[in-house]
N, C-alpha and C positions, 0 to 999 in steps of 0.2 A: 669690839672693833679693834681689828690688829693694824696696826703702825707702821712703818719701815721706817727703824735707826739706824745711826750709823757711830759707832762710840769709837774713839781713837785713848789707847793711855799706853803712859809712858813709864817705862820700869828700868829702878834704880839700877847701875851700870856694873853692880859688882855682884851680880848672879851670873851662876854657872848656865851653861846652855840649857841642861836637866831642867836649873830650878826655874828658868824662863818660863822653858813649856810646862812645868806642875803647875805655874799662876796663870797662864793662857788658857790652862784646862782645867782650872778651878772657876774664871767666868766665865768660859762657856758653861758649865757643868749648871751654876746658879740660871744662867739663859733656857739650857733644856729644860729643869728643873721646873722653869714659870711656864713650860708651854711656850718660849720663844723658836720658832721657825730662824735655825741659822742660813744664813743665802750664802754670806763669804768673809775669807778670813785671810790677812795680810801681813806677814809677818817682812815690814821696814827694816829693821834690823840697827844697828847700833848707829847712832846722830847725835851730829852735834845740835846742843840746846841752844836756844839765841840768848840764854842767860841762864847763868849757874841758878839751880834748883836745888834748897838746900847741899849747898857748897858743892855739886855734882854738873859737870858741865856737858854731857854726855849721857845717852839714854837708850834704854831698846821702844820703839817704837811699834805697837800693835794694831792694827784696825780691823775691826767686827763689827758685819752688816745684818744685820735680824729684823725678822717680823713678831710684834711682842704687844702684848698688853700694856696700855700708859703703868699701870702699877707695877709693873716689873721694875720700869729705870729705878723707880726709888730701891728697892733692894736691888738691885745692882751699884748704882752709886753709893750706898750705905756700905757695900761690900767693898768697892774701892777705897774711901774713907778710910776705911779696917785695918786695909792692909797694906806693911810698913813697906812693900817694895815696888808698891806704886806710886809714881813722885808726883802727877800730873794724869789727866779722865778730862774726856768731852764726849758727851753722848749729845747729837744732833737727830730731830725728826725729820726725815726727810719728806720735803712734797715731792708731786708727783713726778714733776721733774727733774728732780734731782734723782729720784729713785732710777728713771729711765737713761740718765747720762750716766748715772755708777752701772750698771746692767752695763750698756756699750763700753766702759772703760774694762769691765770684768772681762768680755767678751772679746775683744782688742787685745787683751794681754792671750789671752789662751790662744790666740790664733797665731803668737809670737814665739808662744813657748815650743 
């Protein structure tokens, strides 16, 4: 039975633009990897934190929306864990309404762009 999540994290502020996207396509890469179905991907971009994050008050913000097996999150957030230039990870299950309000909100922006 596949899911719809929705995982938001935040990465340490003193990577180069390269090293951003090798870590944005390192969890996509473990997401393909498990058979996750990517839907959408948002790159926020540099924010201020509401409070210093190991002494860092500032961060790149990512959001990635997938259809995935429950056993995936844990290797994916095991994989956040891991690595040192992730400061902050929230991976949310979305019900079904919420899946249907991120769809219009995707769908809203591209009629913008």
């Amino acid at each position: 039975m596949m899911n719809q999540y929705e995982t938001v994290f935040i990465l340490t502020p003193v990577l180069s633009d390269q090293q951003m996207k090798e870590t944005v396509e390192k969890f996509k890469g473990i997401l393909s990897a498990g058979g996750a179905e990517l839907i959408n991907e948002e790159n926020w971009g540099l924010k201020k934190l509401a409070y210093p994050i190991q002494k860092k008050s500032t961060g790149f913000y990512q959001l990635i929306e997938f259809k995935a097996e429950p056993a995936l999150i844990d290797k994916l957030e095991v994989a956040y864990r891991r690595d040192e230039r992730v400061i902050r990870f929230l991976t949310v299950k979305m019900e079904k309404y919420a899946a249907q309000y991120a769809e219009k909100r995707r769908n809203k922006f591209k009629k913008e762009d």
